[in-house]
C-alpha positions in Angstrom: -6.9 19.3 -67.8 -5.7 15.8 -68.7 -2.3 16.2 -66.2 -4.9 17.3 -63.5 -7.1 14.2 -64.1 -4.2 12.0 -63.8 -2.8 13.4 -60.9 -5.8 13.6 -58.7 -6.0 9.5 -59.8 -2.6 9.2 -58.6 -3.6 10.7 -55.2 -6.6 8.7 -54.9 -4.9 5.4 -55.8 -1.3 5.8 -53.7 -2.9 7.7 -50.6 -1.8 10.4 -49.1 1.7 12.2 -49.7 4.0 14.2 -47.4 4.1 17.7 -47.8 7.6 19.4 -47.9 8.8 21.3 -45.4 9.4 24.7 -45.8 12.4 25.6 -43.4 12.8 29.3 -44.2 9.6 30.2 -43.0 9.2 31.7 -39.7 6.0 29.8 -38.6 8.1 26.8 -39.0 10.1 24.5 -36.4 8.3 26.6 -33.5 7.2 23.4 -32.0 3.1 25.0 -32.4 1.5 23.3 -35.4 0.7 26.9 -37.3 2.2 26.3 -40.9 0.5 23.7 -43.5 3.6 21.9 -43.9 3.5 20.4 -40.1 1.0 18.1 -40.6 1.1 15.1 -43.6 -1.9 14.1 -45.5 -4.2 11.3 -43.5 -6.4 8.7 -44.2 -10.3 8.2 -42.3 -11.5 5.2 -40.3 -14.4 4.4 -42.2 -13.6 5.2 -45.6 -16.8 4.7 -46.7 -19.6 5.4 -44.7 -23.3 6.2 -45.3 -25.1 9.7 -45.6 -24.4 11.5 -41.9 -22.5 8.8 -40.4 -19.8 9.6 -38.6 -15.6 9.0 -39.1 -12.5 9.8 -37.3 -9.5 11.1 -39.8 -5.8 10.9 -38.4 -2.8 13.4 -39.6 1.1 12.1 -39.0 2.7 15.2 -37.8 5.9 16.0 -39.3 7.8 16.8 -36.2 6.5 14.6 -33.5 6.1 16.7 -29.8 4.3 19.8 -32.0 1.2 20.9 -30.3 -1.7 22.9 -31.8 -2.0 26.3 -31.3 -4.3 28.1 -29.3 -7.1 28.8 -31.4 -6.9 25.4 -32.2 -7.1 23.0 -35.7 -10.6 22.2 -37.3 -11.7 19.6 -39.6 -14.8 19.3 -42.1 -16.1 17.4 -44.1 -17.3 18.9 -47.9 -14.7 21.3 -48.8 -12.9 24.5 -47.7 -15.8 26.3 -46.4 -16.6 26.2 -43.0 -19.3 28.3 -43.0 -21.7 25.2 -41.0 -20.4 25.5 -37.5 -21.9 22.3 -36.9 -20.1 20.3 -39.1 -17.4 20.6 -37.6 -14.9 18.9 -35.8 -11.8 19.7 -33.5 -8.9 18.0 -33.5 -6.4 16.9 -30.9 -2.6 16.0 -30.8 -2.6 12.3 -29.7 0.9 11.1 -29.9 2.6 11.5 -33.1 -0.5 12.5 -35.1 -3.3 14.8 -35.4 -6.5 13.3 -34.6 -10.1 14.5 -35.7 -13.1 12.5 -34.2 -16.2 12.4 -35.3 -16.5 14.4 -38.7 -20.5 14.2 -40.1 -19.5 12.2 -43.6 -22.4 14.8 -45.3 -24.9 14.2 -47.6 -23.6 14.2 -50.8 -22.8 10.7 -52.8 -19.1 10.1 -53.9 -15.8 10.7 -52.9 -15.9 13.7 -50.2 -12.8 15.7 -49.6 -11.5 16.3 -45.5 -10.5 20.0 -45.0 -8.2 21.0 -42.6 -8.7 24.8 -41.2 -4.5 25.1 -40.8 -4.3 26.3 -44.7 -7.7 25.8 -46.4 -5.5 25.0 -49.6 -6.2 21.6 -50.4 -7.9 18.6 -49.2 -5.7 16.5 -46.6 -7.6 13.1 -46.6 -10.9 11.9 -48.6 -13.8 9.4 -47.6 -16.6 8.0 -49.8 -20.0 8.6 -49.1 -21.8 5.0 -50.7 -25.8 5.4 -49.5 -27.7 8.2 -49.4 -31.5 6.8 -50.5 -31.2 3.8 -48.3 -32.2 5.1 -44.9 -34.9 2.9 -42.8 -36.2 5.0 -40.1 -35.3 8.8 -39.3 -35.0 10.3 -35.5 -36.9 13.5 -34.3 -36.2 15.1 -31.1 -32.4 15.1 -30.0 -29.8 17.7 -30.9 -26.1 17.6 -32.1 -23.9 14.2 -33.8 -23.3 12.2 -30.7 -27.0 12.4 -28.6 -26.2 11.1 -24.7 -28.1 8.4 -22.8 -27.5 7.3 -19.3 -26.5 3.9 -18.2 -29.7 1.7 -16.9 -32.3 4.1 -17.8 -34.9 4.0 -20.5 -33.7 6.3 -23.6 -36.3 7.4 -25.6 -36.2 7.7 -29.5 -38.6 9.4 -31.8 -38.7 7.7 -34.9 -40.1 7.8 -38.5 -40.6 5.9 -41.5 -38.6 6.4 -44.7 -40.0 6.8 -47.5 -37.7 3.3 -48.7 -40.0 1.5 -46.7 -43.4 0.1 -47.7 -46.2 0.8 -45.0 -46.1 -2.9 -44.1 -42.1 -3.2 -43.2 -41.0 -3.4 -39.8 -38.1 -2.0 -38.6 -36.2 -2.1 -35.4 -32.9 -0.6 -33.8 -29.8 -3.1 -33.4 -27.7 -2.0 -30.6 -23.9 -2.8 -30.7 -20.6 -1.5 -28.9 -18.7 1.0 -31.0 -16.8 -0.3 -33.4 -18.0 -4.2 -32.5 -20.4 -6.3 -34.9 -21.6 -8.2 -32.0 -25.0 -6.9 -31.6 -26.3 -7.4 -28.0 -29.8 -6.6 -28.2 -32.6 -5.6 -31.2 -35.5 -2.9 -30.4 -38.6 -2.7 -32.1 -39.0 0.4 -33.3 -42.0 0.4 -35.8 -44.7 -2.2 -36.5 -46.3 -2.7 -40.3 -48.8 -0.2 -40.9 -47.2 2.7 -38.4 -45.5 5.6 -39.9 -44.0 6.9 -36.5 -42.9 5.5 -33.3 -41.2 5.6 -30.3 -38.4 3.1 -29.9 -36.8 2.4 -26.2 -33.3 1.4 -25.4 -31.7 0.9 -22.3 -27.8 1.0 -22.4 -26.3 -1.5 -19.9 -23.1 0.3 -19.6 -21.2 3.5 -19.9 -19.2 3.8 -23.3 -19.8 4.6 -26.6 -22.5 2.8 -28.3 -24.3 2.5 -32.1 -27.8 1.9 -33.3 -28.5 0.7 -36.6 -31.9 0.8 -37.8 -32.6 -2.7 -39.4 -35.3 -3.3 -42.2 -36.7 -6.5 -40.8 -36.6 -9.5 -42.9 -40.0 -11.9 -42.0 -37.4 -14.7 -42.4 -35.3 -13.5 -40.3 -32.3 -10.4 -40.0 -32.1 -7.7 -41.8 -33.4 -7.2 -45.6 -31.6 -3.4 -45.2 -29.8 -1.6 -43.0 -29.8 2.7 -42.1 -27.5 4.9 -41.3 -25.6 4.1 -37.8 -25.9 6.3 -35.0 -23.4 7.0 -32.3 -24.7 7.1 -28.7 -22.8 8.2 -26.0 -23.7 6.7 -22.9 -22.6 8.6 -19.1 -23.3 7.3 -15.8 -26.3 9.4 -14.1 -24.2 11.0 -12.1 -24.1 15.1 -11.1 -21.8 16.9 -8.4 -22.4 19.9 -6.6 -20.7 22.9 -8.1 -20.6 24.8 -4.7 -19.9 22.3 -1.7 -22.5 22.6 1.2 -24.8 24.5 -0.4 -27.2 22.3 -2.6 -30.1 21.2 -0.5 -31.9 17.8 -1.5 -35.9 18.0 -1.8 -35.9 21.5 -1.6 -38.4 23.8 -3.6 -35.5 25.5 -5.8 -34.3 25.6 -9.0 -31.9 23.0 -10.2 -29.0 24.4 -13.0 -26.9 21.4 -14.3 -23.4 22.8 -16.1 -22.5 20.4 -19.1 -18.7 20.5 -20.4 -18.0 19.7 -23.7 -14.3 20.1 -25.0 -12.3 20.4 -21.8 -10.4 17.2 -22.6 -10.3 16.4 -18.6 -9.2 19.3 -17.3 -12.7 18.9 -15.1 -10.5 21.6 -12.8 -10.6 24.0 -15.8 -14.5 23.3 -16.2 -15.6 23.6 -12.5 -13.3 26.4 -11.9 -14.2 28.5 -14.9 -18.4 27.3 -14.4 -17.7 28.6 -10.8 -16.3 32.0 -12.2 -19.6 32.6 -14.1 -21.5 32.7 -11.3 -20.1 35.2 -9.2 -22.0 33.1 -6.7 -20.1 35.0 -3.9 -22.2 38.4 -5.1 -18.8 40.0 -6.3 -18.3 40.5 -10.0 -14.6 38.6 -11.1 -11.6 41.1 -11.4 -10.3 40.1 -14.9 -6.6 41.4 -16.0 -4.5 41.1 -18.7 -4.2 37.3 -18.8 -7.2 36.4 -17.1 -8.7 36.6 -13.4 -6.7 39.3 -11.8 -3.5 38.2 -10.4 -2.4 39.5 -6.4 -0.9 43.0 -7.1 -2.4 43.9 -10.5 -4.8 46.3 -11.6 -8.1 45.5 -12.9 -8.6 46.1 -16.8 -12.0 44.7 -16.4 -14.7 43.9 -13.9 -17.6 40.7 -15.4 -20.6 40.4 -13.6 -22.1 37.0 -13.2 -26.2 36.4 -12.7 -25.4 36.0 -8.8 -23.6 39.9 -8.8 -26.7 41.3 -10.6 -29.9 42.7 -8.7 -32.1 40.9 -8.1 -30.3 37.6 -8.3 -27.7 38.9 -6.2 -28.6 37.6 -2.6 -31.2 35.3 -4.0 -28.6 31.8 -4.4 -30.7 29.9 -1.6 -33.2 29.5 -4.7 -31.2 27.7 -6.9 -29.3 24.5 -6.3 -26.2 24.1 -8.6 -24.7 21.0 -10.1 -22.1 19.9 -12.8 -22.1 16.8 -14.9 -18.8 15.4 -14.8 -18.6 13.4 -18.2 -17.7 15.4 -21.6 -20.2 15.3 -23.8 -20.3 17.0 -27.6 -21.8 20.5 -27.2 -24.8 20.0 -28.8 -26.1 16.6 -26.9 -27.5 18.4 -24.2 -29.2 21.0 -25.9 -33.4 21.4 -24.4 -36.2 23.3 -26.2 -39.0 23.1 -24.0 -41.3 25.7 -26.0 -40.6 22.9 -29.0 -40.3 20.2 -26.6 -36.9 18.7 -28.3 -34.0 17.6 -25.7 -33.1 14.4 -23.5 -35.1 13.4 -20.3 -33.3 14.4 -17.5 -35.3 12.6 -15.0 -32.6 9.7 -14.7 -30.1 12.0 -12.7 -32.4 12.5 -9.9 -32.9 16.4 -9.6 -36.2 18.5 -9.0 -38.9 19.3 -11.7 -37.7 22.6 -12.9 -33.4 21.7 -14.3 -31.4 24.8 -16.3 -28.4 23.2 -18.4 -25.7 25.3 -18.9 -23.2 23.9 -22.1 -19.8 25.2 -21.2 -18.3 24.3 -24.2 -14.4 24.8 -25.4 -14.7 22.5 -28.5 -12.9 24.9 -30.7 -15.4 24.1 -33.5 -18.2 26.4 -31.9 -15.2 29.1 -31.1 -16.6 31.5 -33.8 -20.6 30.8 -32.9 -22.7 32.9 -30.2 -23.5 32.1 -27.2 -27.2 31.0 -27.4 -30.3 30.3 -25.1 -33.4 28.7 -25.7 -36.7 30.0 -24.1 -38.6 28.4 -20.7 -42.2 27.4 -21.5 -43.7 30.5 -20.1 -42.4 32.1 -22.6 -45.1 35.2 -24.4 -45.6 37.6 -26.9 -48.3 39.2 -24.0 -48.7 39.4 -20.3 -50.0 36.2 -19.1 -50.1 34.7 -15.6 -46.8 32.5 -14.5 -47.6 29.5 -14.2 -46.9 26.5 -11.2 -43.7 25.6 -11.1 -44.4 22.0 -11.4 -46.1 23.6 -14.8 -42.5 25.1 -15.8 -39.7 23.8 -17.8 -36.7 24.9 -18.7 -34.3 24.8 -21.4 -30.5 24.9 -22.2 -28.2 27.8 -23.1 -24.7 27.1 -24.8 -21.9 29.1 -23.6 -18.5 28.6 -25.8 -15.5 29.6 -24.0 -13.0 30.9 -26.4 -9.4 30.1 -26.5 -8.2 33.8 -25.6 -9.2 33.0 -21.6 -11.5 36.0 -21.7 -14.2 35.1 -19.2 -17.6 35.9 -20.9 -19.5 36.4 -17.4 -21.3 39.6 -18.6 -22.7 37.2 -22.1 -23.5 34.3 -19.8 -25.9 36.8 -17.4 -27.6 37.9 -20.4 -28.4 34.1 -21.3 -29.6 33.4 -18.0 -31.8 36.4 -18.7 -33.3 34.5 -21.3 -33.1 30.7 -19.9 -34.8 31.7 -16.8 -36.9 34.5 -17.3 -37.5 34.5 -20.5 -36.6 38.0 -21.7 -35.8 38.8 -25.1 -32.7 40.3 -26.9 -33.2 44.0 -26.8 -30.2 44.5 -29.7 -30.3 47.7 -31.2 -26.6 46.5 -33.3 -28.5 43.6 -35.2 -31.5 43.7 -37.1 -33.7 41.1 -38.6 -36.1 40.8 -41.2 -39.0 41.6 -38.4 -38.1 42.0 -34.4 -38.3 39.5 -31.6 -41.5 40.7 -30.1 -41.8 39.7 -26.3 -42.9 40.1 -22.9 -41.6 42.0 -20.8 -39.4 44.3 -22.9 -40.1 44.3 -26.2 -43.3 45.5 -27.8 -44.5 45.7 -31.1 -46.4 49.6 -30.5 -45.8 52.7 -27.7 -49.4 51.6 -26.7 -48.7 48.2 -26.0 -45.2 49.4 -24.5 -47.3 51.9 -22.5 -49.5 48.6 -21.0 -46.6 46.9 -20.0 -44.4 49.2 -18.2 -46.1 52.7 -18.6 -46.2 52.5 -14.6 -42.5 52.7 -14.1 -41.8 55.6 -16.9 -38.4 57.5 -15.1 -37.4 54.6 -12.6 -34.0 53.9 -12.3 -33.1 50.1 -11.2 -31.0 50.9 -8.3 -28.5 48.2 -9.8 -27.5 51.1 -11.6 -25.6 52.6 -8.8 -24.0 49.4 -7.9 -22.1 49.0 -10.8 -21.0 52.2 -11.3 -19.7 52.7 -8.0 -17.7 49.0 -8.1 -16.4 49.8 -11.7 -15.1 53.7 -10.6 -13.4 52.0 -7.1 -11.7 49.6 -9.6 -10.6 52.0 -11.8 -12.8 50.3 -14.9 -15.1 53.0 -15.2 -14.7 55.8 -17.9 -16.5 58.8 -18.6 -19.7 60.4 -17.3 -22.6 59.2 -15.7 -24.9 56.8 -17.8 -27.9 56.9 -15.4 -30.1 58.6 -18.2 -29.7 55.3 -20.5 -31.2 53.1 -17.8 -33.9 54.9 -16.5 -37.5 53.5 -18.0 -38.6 55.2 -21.0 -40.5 53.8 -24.4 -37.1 54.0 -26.6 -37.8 53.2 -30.5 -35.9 50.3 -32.0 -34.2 47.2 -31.1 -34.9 43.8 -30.1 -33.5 42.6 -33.8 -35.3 45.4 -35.5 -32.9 48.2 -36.4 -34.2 51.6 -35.8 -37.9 50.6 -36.0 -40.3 47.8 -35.3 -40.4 47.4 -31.7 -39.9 49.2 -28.7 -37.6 48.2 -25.8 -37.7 50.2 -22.0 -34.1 51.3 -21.9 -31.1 52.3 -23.9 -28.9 50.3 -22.3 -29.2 47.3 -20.5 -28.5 43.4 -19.8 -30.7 42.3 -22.6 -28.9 45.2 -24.9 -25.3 45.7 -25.0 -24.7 43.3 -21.8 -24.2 46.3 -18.9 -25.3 44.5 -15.2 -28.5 46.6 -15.2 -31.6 43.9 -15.9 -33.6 47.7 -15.7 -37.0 47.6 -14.0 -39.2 46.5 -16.2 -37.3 43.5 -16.5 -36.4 43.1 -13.0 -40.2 43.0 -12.2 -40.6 40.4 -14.3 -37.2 38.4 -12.6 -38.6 39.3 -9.1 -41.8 38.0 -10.3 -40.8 34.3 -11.6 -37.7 33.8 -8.3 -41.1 35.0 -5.9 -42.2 31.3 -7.2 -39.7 29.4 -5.2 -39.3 29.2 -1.6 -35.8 27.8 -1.4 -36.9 25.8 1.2 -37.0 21.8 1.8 -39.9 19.9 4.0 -37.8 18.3 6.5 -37.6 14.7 6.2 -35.6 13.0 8.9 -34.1 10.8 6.8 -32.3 13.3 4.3 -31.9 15.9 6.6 -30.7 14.9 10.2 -27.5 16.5 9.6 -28.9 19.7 9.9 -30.4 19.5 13.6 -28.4 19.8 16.2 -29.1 18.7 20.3 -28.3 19.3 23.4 -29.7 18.1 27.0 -29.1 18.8 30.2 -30.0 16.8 33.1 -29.6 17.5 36.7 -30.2 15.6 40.0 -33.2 17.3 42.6 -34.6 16.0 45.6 -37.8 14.1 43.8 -35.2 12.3 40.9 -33.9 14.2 38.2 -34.7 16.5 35.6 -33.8 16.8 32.1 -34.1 19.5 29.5 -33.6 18.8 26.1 -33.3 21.9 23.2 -31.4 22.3 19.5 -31.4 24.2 16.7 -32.1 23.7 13.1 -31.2 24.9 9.6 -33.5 27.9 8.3 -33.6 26.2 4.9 -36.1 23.8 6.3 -39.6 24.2 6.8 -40.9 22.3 10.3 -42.5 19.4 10.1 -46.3 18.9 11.0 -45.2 17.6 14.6 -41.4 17.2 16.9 -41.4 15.3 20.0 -38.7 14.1 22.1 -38.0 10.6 22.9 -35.9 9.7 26.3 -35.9 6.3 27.3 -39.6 5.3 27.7 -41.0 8.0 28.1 -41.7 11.4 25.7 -42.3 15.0 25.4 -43.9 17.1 23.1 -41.6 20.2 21.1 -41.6 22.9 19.5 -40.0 24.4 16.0 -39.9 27.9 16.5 -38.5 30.2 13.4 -35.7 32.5 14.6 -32.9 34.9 13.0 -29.6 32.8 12.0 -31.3 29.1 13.0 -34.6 28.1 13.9 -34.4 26.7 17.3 -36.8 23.9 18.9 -37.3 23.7 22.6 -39.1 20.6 24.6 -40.6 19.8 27.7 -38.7 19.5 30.7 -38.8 15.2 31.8 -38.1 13.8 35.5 -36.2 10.3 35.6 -34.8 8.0 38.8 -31.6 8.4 39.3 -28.9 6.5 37.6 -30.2 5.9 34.4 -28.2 6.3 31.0 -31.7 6.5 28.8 -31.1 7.8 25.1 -32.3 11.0 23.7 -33.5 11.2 20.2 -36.1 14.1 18.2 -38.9 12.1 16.8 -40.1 13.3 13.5 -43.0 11.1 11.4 -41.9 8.1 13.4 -37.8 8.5 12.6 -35.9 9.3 15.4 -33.1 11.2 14.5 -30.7 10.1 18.0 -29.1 13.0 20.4 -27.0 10.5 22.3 -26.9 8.7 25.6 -28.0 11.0 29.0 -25.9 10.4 31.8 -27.7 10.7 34.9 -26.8 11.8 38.5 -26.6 9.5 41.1 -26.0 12.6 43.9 -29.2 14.5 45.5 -29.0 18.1 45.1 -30.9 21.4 44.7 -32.1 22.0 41.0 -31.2 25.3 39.3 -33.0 24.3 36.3 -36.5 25.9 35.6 -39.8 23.9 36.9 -41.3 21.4 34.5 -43.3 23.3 31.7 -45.8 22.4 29.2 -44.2 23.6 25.8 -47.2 24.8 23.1 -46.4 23.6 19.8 -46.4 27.1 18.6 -45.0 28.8 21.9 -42.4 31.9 21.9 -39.1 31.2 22.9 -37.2 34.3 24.8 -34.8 35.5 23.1 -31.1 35.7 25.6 -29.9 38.6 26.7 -28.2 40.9 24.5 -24.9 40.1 24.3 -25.0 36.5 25.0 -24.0 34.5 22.1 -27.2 32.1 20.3 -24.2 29.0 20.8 -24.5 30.2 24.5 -27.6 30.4 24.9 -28.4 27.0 23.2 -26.0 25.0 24.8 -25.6 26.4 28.5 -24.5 24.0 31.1 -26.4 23.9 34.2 -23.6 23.5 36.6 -25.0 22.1 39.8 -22.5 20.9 42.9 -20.2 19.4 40.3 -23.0 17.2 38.7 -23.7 18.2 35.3 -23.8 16.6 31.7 -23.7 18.4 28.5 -23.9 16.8 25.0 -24.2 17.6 21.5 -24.4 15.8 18.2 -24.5 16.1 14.6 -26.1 13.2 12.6 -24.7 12.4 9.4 -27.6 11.5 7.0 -27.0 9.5 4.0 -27.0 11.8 1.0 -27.2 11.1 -2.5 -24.9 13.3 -4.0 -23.1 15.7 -1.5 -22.9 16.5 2.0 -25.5 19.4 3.1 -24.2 22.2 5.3 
């Protein structure tokens, strides 16, 4: 016992030691760090550091150029175990040395040992944990180690009194760059007599940042300080997943992706958020190595929400977006039914915002994905409520380090982010099941109230899937139509063989199959029939997507001019649509059509030898059309007579056949004198151009 005492003091007091290599091994030398011997004992940047404060730990690699494997290298602080997911840490090659960012220090007063997962044999590096009873203020309401803030916008932070403090202390937040001991501004965050509070920062700039919560000394400073707390700070900036097909102000839902542990490959992110989707209605062709390569045959077919009935077909309700900063996995984690999560009002979307955590921080490789309920959430039938009513939370998708793309696992989240079905597992069992509505209930007579009416329906999904997975060559065995169709089937929904009552035996919310099943296909149909998908049009953001054409042509009396377009059918018409040519105006119409809504005006007579501009006048916006040459030759008119065009009048459809372009932009060709035009405003967009 003595020998051991004395050598751990020897460690302690010379730092760490290289490990020998050990050359006849295999696992050695193969340029992948995979054997214990690759990589030296390190030391931690702080050493010593206050309960849950963070440190960065760095590892000399034996043989520079080694790279870690795969499954990747994780760090903890504590001891061998790593049975707390969250107090974890990846590390990264960076040069010559393994680096591990952000390790929680733990709770625990003393010298704390750094594991490395890569052996599990022995600590590699040790930090000391010096105050533990010493905290000022707590925080409420964020989750994971490194909470996110955006540049310029107020950051709100729950915050409480330690029981350190007397009830007359004041405390406030002293806000500093990372790693600086310049502090560049000081927040009050509780006045004497308060026990809780709400402290707010605003971060100048993007970066890394640190509060310290300061026991204010009436003389001035700080009689104590609190435990640090890292704050990363992003610009409030988003990006359209799919290009040309968000629309700004319209009534839709917004879902954000969020990476975390891409290490820039932002291609990797978008590309493998994009696959998830299967916002093209197809489910992804996955083979042996990934998505399925020209020439090879399908082991698998994944079916994102957007190839799943009712979704499927329904992608004009949601606009889609992607956050292109890294953040840690947990930062932008949302529980509206708790209310715990940032604001996400400084990034400019709609009401109702889905995050998505598409994390490959090899720290959460062994977790589940997870998804936290919307605020509609109930254990009974109750009435949906306004969307402006509804908020949404987040759902954490890891993305494991085999490649295996987890579309099927992310469409059952969405099930739960969106809708807010519950798990129908029949393989895991709790203490008591997750009661719910829809799809699980707690007796047959309660099941019998909420879907006795569709007892032997079979979603027609179903048939879908099965047909797709047999043309592929992914399907195997008989028909499962029997485990779909609507019955009251005992167990489930976390209760083992009893306790609740789910609708199916198989299902989205079960074992992950692409079948949501009626019941809980009503209830989807049910919360999308909410949304319109559509935007009021607003000439401002929106000109892009109205399109103009006039022709003019020379009579005996002047000359006449017709002016018609189109429009996208993702906008509703506005109240009123006139058109504006030179000095004088007309009144139009916005008439709703198949393929694009078309709008028709009055015809207008003009001198001759004008150039007057045309422009569609919309709340006292124009939105131009261009400049109207006019003829300066008398001829015979083969245009229509002058008409008066009702607001809500008809337009005829053109004769079968004859393409809508056609028809739209026909030139009246007249003795040689004619004039078509066209144009296509470009609006200025916030975020993306809208097709």
């Amino acid at each position: 016992m003595t020998r051991l005492l004395t050598l751990l003091v020897i460690l302690t007091t010379l730092g760490p030691l290289p490990v020998a290599a050990q050359t006849d091994d295999p696992w050695v030398g193969n340029g992948i760090i995979d054997h214990p011997s690759e990589v030296l004992d390190g030391s931690c940047t702080p050493d010593v550091l206050g309960a849950l404060e963070l440190t960065t730990c760095r590892f000399p690699l034996a043989e520079p150029g080694d790279v870690a494997p795969p499954w990747g290298i994780v760090a903890v602080v504590g001891g061998p175990f790593f049975d707390d997911t969250y107090a974890r840490s990846e590390c990264t090659v960076d040069g010559v040395e393994l680096v591990c960012r952000d390790l929680l220090g733990g709770w625990q007063e003393g010298i704390q040992e750094v594991w490395l997962d890569i052996d599990g044999e022995r600590p590699r590096a040790v930090v000391e944990i010096d105050r533990v009873n010493d905290g000022v203020l707590g925080f409420v309401g964020w989750f994971g180690r490194v909470p996110v803030a955006f540049t310029d916008a107020p950051r709100t932070f729950e915050v409480f009194r330690s029981f350190m403090l007397a009830p007359d202390d004041e405390a406030s937040l002293r806000i500093a760059r990372e790693g600086s001991d310049d502090v560049v501004a000081e927040v009050p965050a509780l006045a004497a007599g308060e026990e809780d509070g709400v402290a707010t920062v605003v971060f100048p700039e993007a970066g890394r940042w640190t509060m310290t919560p300061c026991l204010v000394d009436p003389a001035g400073g700080c009689a104590r300080e609190g435990f640090t707390q890292v704050i990363q700070v992003v610009d409030p900036v988003v990006e359209p997943l799919f290009p040309d097909h968000n629309l700004d102000g319209a009534e839709r839902i917004d879902l954000l992706f969020v990476g975390s542990g891409w290490h820039g490959d932002t291609d990797g992110f978008v590309g493998t958020a994009r696959l998830l989707m299967s916002f093209d209605g197809e489910p992804v062709a996955l083979g042996v190595d990934g998505v399925v390569q020209q020439g090879e045959a399908p082991i698998d077919l994944v079916w994102g929400p957007f190839a799943i009935d009712p979704l499927r077909g329904r992608q004009d309700l949601f606009n889609v977006w992607y956050l292109p900063e890294e953040v840690t996995a947990r930062a932008f984690q949302i529980s509206p039914t708790i209310d715990i999560g940032i604001d996400l009002a400084p990034l400019g979307l709609g009401p109702d915002v889905a995050v998505a955590i598409l994390t490959r921080d090899l720290a959460f490789s062994s977790i589940r994905a997870t998804a936290e309920w919307p605020s509609f959430r109930s254990t009974e039938p109750s009435t949906l409520p306004a969307i402006e009513d509804i908020r949404f939370g987040s759902t954490t998708m890891p993305y494991r380090f085999d490649g295996y793309l987890p579309a099927d696992t992310f469409s059952h989240e969405i099930g739960h982010l969106l809708f807010g079905l519950a798990d129908e597992y029949s393989r895991f069992s709790n203490d008591f099941p997750t009661i719910g509505y829809p799809n699980c209930a707690p007796s047959t007579e309660v099941a019998a109230e909420w879907w006795g009416d569709l007892i032997g329906d079979l979603d027609p999904m179903y048939e879908v899937w099965e047909l797709a997975e047999r043309a592929a060559g992914t399907w195997f065995g008989d028909s499962r139509a029997n485990e779909f169709a609507v019955d009251v089937v005992q167990g489930g929904c976390f209760g083992g063989d009893s306790g609740a009552y789910r609708p199916t035996v198989s299902g989205l919310m079960n074992e992950e199959s692409p079948v949501f099943g009626t019941v809980n296909r009503r209830r989807v149909e049910e919360v999308l029939a909410l949304w319109s998908g559509k935007a009021s049009f607003d000439p401002l953001q929106h000109a892009g997507l109205v399109e103009g054409v006039c022709d003019s042509d020379a009579v005996t009396d002047g000359v006449r001019v017709v002016c018609t377009g189109i429009a996208d059918q993702r906008l509703d018409p506005p109240e009123a649509i006139s058109l504006s040519l030179g000095d004088q105006g007309a009144a139009c119409a916005w008439v709703p059509r198949d393929g694009a809504d078309e709008i028709v005006c009055e015809g207008l007579s003009l001198a001759m030898g004008q150039t007057p501009t045309a422009a569609f006048v919309v709340a006292g916006t124009e939105i131009e059309l261009g400049t109207v040459g006019i003829p300066t030759t008398t001829t015979t008119s083969t245009l229509p007579p002058p008409t008066t065009v009702p607001v809500a009048a008809p337009i005829e459809e053109p004769e079968p056949g004859v393409p809508r372009g056609v028809f739209i932009g026909a030139i009246a060709l007249v003795g040689g004198a004619a004039l078509l035009f066209g144009f296509q405003a470009v609006a200025d967009r916030r975020r993306e151009d809208v097709g």
